[in-house]
RODO-2510 file (C-alpha; in nm, 4 decimals, decimal comma):
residues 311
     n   res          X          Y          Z
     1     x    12,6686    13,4144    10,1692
     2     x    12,9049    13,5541     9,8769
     3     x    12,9314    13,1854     9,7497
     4     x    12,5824    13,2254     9,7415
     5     x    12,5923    13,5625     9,5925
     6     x    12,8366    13,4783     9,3527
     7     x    12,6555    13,1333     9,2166
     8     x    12,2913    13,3390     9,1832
     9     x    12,2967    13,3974     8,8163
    10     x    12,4373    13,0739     8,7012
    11     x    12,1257    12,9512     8,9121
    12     x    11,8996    13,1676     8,7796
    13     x    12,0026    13,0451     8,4155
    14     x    11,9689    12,7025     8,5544
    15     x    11,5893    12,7557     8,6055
    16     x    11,5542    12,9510     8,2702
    17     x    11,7076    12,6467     8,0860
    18     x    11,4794    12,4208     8,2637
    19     x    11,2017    12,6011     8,2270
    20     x    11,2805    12,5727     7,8977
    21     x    11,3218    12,1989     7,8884
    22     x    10,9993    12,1835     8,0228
    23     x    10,7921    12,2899     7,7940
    24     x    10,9674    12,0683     7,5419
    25     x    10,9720    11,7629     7,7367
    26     x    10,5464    11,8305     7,8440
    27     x    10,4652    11,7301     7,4910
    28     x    10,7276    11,4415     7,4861
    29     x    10,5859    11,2982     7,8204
    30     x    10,2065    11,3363     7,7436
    31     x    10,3126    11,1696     7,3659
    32     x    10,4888    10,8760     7,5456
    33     x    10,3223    10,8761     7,8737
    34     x     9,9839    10,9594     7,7787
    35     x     9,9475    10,8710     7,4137
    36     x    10,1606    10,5770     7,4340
    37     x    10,3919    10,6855     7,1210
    38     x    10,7612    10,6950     7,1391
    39     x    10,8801    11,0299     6,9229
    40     x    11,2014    11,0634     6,8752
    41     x    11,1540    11,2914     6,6434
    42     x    11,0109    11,5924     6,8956
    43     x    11,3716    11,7651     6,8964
    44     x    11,3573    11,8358     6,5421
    45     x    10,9977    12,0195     6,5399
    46     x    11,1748    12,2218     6,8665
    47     x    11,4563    12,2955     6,6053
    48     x    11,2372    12,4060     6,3078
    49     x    11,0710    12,6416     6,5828
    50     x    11,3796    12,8047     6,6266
    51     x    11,4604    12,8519     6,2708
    52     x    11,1124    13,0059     6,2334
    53     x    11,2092    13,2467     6,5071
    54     x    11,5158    13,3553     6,3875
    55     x    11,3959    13,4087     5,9982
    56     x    11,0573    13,5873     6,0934
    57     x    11,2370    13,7827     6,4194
    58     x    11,3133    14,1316     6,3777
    59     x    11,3172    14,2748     6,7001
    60     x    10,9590    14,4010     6,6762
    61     x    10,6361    14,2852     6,8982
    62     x    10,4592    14,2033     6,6124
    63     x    10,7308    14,0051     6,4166
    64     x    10,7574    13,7527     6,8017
    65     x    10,3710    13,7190     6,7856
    66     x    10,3681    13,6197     6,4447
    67     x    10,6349    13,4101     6,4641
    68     x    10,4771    13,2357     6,7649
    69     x    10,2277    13,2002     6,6198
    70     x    10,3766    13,0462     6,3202
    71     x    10,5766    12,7874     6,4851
    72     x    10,2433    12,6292     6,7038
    73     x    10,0529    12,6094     6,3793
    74     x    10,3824    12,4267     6,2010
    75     x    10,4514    12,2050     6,5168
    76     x    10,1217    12,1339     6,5419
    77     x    10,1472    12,0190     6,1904
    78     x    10,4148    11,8100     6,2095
    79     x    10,2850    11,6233     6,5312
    80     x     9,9499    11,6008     6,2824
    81     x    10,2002    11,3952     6,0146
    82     x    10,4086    11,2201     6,3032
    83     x    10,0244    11,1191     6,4152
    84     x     9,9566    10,9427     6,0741
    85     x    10,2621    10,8001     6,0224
    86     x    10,2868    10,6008     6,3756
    87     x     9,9181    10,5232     6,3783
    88     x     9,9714    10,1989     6,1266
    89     x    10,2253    10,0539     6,3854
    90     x    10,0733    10,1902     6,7031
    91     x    10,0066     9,8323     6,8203
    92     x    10,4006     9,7194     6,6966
    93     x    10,5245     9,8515     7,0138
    94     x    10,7760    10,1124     7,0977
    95     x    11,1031     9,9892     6,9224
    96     x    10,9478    10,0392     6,5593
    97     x    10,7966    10,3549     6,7180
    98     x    11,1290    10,4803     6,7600
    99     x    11,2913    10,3761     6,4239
   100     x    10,9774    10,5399     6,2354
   101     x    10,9910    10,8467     6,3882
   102     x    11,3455    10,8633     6,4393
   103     x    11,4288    10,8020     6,0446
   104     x    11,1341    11,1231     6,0378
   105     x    11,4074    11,3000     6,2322
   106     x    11,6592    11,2670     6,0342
   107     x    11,5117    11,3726     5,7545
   108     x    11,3537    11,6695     5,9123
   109     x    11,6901    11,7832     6,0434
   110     x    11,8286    11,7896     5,6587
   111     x    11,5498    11,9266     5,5229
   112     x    11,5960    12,2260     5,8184
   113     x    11,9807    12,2222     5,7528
   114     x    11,9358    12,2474     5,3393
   115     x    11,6681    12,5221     5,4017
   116     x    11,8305    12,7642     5,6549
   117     x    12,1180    12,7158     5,6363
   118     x    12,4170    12,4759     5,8877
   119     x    12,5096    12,7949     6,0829
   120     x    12,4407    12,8871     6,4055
   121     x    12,1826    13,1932     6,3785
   122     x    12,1219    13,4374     6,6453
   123     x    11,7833    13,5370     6,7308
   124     x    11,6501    13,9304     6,7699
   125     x    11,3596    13,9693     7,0595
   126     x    11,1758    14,3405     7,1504
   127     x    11,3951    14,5816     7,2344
   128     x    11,1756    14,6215     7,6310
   129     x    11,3085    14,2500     7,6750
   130     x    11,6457    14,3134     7,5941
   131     x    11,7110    14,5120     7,9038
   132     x    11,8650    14,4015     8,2061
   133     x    11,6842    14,4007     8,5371
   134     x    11,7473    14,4235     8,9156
   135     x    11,6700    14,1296     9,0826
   136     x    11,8592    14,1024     9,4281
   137     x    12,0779    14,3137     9,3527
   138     x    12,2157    14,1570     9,0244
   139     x    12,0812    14,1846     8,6617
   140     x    11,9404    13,9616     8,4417
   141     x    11,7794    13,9699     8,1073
   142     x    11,4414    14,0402     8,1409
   143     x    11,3664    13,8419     7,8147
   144     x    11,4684    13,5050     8,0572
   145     x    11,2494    13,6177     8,3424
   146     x    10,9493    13,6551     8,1237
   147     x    11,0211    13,3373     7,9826
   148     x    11,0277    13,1222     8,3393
   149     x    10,6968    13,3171     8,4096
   150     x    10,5192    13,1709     8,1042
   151     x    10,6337    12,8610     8,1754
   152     x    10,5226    12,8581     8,5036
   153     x    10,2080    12,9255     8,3776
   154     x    10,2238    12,7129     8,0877
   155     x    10,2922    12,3917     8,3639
   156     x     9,9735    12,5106     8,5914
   157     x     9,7560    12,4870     8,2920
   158     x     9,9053    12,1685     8,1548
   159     x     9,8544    11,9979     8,4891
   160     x     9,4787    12,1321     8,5211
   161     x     9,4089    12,0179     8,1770
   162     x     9,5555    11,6494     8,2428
   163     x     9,4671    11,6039     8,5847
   164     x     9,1368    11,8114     8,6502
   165     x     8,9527    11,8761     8,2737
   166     x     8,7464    11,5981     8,1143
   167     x     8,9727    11,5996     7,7404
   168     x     9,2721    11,5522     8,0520
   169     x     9,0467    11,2017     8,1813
   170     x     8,9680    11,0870     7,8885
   171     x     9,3536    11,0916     7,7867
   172     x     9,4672    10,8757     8,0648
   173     x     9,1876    10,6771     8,0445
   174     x     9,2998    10,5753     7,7078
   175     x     9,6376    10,5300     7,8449
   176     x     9,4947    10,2729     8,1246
   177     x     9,1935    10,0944     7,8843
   178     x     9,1912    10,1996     7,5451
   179     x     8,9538     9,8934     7,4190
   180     x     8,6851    10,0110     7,7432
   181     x     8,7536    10,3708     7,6181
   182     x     8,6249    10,2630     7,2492
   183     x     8,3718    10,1076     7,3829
   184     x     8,1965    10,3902     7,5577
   185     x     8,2180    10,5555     7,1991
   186     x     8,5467    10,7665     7,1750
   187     x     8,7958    10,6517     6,9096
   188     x     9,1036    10,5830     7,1450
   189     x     9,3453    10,6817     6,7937
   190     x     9,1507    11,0394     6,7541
   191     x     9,2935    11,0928     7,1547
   192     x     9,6281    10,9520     7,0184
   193     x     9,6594    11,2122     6,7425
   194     x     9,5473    11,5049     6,9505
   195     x     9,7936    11,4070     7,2005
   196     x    10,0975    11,4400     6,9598
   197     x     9,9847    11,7186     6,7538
   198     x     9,9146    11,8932     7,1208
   199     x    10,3235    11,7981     7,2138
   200     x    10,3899    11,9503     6,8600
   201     x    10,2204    12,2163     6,8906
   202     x    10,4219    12,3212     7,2366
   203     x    10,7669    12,1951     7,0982
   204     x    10,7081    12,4283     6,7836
   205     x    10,6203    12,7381     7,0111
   206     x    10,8550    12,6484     7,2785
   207     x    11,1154    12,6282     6,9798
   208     x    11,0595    13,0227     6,9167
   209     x    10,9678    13,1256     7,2041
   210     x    11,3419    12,9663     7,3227
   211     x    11,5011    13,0401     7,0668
   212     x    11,7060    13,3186     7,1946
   213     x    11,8521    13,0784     7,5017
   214     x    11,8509    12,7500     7,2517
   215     x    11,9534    12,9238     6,9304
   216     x    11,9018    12,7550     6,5667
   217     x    12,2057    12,5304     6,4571
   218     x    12,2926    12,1792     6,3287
   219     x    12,2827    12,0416     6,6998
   220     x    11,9918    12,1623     6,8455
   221     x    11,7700    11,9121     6,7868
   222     x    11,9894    11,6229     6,9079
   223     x    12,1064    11,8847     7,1898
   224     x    11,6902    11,8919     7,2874
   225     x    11,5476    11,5405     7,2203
   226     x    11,8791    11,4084     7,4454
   227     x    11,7500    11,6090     7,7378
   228     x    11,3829    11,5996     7,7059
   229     x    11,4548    11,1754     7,7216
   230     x    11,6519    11,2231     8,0766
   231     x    11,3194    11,4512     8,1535
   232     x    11,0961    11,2312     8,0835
   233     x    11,2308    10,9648     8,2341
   234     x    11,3883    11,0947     8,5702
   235     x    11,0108    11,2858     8,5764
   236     x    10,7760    10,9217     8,5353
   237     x    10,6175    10,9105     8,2176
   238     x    10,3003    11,1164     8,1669
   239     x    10,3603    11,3340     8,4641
   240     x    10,3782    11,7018     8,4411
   241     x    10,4868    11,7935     8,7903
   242     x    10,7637    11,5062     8,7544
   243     x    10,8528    11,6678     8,4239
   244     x    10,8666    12,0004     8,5876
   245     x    11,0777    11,9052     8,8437
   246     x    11,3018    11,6558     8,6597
   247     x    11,3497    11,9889     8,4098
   248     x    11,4772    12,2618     8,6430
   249     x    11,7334    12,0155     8,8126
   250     x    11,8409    11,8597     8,5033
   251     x    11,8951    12,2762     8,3903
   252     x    12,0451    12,3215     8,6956
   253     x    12,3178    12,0344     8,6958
   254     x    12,3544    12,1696     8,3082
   255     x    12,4357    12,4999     8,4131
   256     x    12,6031    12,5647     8,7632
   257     x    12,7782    12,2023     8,6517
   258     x    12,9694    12,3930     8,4333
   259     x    13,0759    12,6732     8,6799
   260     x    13,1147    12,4535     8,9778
   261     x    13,3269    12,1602     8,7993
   262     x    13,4317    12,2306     8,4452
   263     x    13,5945    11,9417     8,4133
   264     x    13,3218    11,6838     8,5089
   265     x    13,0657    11,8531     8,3543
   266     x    13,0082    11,6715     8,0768
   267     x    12,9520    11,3730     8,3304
   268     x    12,7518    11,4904     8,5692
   269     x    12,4241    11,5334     8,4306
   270     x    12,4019    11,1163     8,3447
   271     x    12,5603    11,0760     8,6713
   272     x    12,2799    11,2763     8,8217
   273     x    11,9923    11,1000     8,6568
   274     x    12,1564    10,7078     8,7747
   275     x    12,1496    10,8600     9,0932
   276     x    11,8038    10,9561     9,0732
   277     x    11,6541    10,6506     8,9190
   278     x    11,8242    10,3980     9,2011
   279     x    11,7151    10,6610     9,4245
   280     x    11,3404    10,6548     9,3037
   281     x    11,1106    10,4177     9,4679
   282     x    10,8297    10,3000     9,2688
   283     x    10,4724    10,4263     9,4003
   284     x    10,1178    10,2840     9,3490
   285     x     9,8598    10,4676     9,1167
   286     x     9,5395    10,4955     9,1003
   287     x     9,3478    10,4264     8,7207
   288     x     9,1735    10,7212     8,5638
   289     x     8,9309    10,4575     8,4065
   290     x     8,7074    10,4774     8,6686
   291     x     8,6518    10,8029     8,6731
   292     x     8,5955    10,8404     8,3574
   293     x     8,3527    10,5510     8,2876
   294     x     8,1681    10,7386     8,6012
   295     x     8,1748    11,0725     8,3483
   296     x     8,0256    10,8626     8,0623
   297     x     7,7529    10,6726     8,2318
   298     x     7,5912    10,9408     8,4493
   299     x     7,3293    11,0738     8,2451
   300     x     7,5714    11,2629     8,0633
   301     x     7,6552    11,4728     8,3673
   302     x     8,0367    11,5024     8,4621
   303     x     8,0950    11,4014     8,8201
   304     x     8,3653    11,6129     9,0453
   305     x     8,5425    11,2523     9,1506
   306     x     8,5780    11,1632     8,7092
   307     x     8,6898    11,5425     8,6939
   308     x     8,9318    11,4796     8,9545
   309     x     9,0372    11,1719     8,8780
   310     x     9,4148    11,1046     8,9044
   311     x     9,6468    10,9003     8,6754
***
């Protein structure tokens, strides 16, 4: 019990740091997974998120909405340009994918360096989330705990959206049979390019919002894109629970790795994720195409079993 006692925090920051991952690596999975696009370049739009937060922050309500608000619209933006620049060699496969959007990172994270600045920047949040709380007897920021919250609920609406909403068919669907997808009339490159500028749009707010457990600095992005890669891998491409899940243990090996065994830590989290992929057995899916040719050939009424669908 007091190893347990003792270990609680570095736990708790574990599932904060996941969390955190998470949201990062949801856009990167439904870009790859979904939308078929390899973007290596999803760190750096995290990055210019947290840059945003710590030049707009100023410990006020106001200046953390704004800023929020802010870095969605830019990382929206910049999934928007990522969008037009991958869509001429969308059919090249994933290797040019990743030198196009890669060489986009690069010059992203100079233009972010040359802008703000190469040192690392500390972020101010509202002076109610600054406080410590009781939580089983210990305290913890209460800016982390309202974090893991929103991403909680951040994941439950991500997985309704793919799994259960008819924009959340028609994306897997295109994934499965984009040529049958363009037949029944939806442009399969319009689902593409809402897909990435969606995975922008939560890397730039996740970028603020995070910004205070990530901070701004020259290794951020690299720090970010490196993990969200493990994520979406160990988690199945496309998958939001596998995401989630691969996230919180990946944070957790990050963090308690560090208490437990200082000296492997920098080994264990790759260690971890060969373990996990020999450990993985492959599973059988269903196609969402049938669901959602059912959705378009019904007398334009949606169907509960295209609705429910599953990937």
């Amino acid at each position: 019990m007091d190893w347990l006692d003792a270990h609680f925090i570095p736990a708790l920051d574990g599932v904060a740091y996941g969390m955190l991952l998470f949201v990062v690596a949801a856009g990167l999975t439904l870009a790859f997974g979904a939308g078929g696009v390899l973007n290596m370049a999803h760190g750096t739009v995290f990055a210019m998120g947290t840059y945003i937060a710590a030049d707009m922050g100023d410990g006020s309500w106001g200046a953390l909405v704004f800023a929020f608000a802010v870095g969605t619209a830019a990382g929206a933006a910049g999934g928007g340009v990522l969008a037009v620049a991958v869509a001429p060699i969308a059919r090249r496969g994933h290797l040019d994918q990743a030198l196009l959007t890669f060489g986009i990172a690069l010059v992203g994270g100079d233009l972010l360096t040359a802008h703000f600045g190469a040192d690392q920047r500390r972020v101010e949040v509202p002076g109610a989330l600054e406080e410590p709380v009781s939580l089983f007897g210990h305290t913890y920021p209460a800016y982390r705990l309202a974090f893991i919250g929103f991403a909680a609920l951040l994941a439950a609406l991500g997985y309704w959206l793919l799994v259960r909403s008819t924009a959340g068919s028609a994306v897997r669907a295109t994934t499965d049979d984009p040529e049958m997808v363009a037949c029944l009339g939806v442009d399969p490159r319009g689902v593409r390019a809402a897909v990435l500028v969606t995975g922008g749009a939560l890397a730039g707010g996740a970028g603020v919002l995070g910004a205070p457990i990530i901070g701004p600095g020259p290794t951020t992005a690299d720090t970010v894109m490196l993990l969200s890669l493990i994520i979406v891998v160990v988690g199945r491409l496309g998958s939001v629970p596998g995401a989630l899940l691969a996230a919180i243990a990946v944070g957790e090996v990050q963090t308690l790795g560090v208490v437990l065994a200082p000296d492997l830590a920098p080994y264990l989290l790759f260690g971890a994720m060969g373990v996990a992929l020999v450990a993985r057995t492959a599973s059988g899916t269903a196609p969402a195409l049938t669901g959602w040719i059912r959705a378009r050939t019904s007398d334009g009424t949606q169907t509960a079993a295209a609705k429910g669908g599953r990937a």
